[in-house]
C-alpha positions in Angstrom: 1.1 30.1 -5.0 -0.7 26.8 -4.4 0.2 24.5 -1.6 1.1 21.0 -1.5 -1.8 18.5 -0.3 -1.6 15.2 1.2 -3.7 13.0 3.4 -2.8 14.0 6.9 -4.3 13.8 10.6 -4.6 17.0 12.5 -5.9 18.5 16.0 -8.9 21.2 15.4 -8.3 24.2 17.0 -11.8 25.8 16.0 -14.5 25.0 14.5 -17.8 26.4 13.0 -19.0 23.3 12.0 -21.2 21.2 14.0 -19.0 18.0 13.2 -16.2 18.7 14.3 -15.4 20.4 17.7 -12.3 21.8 19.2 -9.8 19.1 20.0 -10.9 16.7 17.6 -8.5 14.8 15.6 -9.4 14.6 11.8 -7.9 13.2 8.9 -7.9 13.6 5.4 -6.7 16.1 2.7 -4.8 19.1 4.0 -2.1 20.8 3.4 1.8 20.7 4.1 2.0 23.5 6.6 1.5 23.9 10.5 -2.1 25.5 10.0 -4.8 25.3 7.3 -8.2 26.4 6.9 -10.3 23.7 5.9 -13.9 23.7 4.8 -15.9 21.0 4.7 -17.4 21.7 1.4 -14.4 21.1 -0.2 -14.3 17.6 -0.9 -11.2 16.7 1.4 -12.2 13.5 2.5 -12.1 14.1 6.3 -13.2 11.8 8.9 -13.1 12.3 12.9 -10.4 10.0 14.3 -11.5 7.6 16.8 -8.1 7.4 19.1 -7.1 3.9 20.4 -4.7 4.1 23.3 -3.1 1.0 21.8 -3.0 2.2 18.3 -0.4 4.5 17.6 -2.2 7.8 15.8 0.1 7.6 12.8 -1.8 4.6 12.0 -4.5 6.4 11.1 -2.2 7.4 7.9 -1.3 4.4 6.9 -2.4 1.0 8.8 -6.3 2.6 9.3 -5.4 4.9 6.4 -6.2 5.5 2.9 -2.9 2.9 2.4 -4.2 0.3 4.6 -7.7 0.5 3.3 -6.0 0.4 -0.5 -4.5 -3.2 0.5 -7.7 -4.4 2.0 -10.1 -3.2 -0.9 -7.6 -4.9 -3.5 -7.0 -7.8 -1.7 -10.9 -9.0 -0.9 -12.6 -7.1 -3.9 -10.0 -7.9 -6.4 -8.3 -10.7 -5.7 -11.0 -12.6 -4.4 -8.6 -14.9 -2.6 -8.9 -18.3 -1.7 -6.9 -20.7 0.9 -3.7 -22.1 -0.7 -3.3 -19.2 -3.4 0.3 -18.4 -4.4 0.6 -14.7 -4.0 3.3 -12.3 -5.2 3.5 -8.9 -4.3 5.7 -6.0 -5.5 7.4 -3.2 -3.7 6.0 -5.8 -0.6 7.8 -3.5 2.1 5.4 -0.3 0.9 2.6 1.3 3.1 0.2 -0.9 1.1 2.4 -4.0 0.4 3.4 -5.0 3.7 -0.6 -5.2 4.7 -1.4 -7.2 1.5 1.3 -9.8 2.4 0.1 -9.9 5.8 -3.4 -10.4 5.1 -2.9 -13.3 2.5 -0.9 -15.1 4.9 -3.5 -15.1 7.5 -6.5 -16.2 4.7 -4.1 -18.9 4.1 -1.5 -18.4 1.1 1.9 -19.0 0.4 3.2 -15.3 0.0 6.7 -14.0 -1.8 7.1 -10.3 -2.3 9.7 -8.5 -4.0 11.5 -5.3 -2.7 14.6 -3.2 -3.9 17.3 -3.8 -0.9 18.9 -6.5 1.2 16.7 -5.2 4.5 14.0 -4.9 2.8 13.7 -8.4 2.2 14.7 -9.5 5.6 12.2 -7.7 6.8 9.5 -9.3 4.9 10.9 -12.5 5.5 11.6 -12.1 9.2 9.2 -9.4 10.7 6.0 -9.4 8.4 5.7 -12.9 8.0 6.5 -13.6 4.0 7.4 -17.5 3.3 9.9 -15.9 0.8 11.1 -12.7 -1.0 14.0 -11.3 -3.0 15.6 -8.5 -4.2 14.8 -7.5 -7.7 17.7 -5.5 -8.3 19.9 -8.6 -8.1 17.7 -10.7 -10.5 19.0 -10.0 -14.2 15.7 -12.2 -15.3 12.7 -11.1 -13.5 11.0 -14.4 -15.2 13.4 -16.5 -13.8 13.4 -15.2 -10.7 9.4 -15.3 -10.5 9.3 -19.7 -11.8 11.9 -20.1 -9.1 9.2 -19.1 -6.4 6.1 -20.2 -8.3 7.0 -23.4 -10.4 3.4 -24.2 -10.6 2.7 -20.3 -11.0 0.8 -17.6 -9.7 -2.9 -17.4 -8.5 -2.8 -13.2 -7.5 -0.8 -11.0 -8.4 -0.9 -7.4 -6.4 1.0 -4.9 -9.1 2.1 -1.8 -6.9 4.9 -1.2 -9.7 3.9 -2.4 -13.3 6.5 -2.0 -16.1 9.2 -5.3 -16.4 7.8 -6.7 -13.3 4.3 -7.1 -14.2 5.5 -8.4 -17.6 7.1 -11.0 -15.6 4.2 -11.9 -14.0 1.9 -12.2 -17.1 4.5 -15.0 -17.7 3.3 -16.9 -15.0 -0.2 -16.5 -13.6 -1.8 -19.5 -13.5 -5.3 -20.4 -15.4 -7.7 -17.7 -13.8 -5.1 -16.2 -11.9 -6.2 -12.3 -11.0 -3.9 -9.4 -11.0 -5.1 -5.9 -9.0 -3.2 -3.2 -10.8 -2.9 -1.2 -7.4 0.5 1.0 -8.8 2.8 1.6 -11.7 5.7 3.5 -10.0 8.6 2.0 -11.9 7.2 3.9 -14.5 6.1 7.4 -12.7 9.8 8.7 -12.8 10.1 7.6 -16.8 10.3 11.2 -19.4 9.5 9.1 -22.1 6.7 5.6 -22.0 9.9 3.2 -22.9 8.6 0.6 -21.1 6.0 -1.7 -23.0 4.5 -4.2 -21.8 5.2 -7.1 -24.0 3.3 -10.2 -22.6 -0.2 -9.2 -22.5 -1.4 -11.7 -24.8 -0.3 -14.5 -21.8 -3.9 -13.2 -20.1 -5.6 -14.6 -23.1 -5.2 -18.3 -23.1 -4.4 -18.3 -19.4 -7.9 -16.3 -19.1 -6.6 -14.1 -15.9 -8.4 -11.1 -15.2 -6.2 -7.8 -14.4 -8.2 -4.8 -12.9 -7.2 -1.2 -12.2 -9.0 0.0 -8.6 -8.8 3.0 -6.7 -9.5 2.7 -2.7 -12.5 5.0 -2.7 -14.8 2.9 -5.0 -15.2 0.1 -1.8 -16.1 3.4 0.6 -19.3 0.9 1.7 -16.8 -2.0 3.2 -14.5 1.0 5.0 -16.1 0.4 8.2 -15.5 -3.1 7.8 -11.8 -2.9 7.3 -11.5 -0.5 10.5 -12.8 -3.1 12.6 -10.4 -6.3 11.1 -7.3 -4.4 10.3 -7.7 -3.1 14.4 -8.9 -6.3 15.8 -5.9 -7.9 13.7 -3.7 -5.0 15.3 -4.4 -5.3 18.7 -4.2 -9.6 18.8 -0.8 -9.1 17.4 -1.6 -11.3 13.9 0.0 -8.3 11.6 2.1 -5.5 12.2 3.2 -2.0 10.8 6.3 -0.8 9.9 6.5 2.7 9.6 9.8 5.5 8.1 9.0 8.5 10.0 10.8 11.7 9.2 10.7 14.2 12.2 9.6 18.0 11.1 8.0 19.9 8.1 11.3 20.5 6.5 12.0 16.8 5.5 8.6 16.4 3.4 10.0 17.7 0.6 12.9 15.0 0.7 10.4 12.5 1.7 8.5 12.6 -0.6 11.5 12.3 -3.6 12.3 9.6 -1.5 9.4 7.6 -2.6 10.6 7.4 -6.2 14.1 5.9 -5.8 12.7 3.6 -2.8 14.5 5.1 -0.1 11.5 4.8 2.3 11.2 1.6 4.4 7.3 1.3 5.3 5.1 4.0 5.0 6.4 7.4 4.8 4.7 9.8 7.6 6.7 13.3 7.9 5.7 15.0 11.4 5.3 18.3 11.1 4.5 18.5 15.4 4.1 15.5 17.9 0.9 15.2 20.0 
């Protein structure tokens, strides 16, 4: 039987490797159990945990984490953002939305975000700083919806969903606009690929560039990202919104949760507390 893996944070109890001494907090890929046995030869990502008395460790998930870093990658390598852009985001309340949103507002942009629930889009609206978002279940035309928000259209769009949303969008990005394909979870749950994307051709004469990215290919600006995203932390200029579930048993239900949108914020399951 293979176990489940996920990024996590976790205390060392031993260690034979020079790096890493007993005590330590480390985070990366490991399993969904109380205790594994990790080698560092594996590949698993893992990085010693500098702790922050006024960062809360669970940060290190998703704020500091591979989610947080995802948002700042995609936002500065991809989107290449510049003071005044509109920006749209999907699934806005998400681990990596909510830091996306954030981020544009403070480089400057008018920011609307999207999001499947009635909180969820007062929370973008009155705790993460959003000049506007809506509820996309509500909206029978997604490209109605979207020219309500943007008249003059879209400079970035940050794609965490794909499928009728991003067809949407293609609708109206504005000449050069850039879209980071960052997700396509509205169609991870799909049996069959019944969702086309119809309006690609828009990116011709509009000449907008979309680009897939994965965190990990902008390992060189990490450090870079730790600082800001903490510095930003600290000075109170973003904040986190976390859905914790308390205890190993819940990860399973957590993690289903992801796929109907039942999480608000990043999901963190802990399996002990400190």
């Amino acid at each position: 039987m293979q176990r489940i893996e996920g990024f996590g944070l976790a205390r060392v109890i031993d260690s034979d490797d020079d790096n890493y001494k007993t005590g330590d907090i480390i985070g990366g890929i490991i399993g969904w159990e109380e205790y594994s046995l990790l080698r560092s030869s594996d590949n698993l990502q893992l990085r010693k945990i500098q702790l922050d008395d006024d960062i809360p460790l669970s940060y290190h998930l998703g704020l500091l984490g591979m989610a947080g870093f995802t948002a700042y990658a995609g936002f500065y390598e991809i989107c290449c953002p510049k003071k005044g852009d509109s920006v749209f985001v999907s699934a806005a309340s998400g681990a990596v939305g909510q830091l996306v949103g954030q981020l544009a507002k403070l480089h400057g942009c008018y920011v609307v975000g999207s999001a499947g629930s009635k909180q969820k889009v007062d929370l973008l609206k009155n705790e993460l700083g959003f000049d506007e978002a809506f509820n996309y279940k509500e909206e029978a035309d997604l490209d109605a919806a979207l020219k309500r928000y943007f008249p003059e259209g879209i400079n970035i769009y940050f794609d965490n969903v794909g499928g009728s949303m991003l067809d949407a969008a293609l609708l109206n990005m504005k000449v050069r606009g850039r879209i980071a394909l960052c997700g396509m979870v509205s169609l991870q749950s799909l049996s069959t690929s019944s969702q086309g994307i119809n309006n690609l051709y828009n990116a011709i004469p509009k000449r907008v560039r979309l680009e897939g990215f994965l965190q990990s290919d902008y390992l060189h600006i990490f450090p870079q990202f730790l600082e800001n995203v903490a510095r930003y932390y600290k000075e109170g200029k973003i904040v986190y919104i976390e859905d914790m579930s308390e205890g190993l048993e819940l990860a399973p239900a957590a993690l289903v949760g992801l796929f109907s949108g039942k999480n608000i914020g990043k999901q963190v399951v802990r399996v002990a507390k400190e």
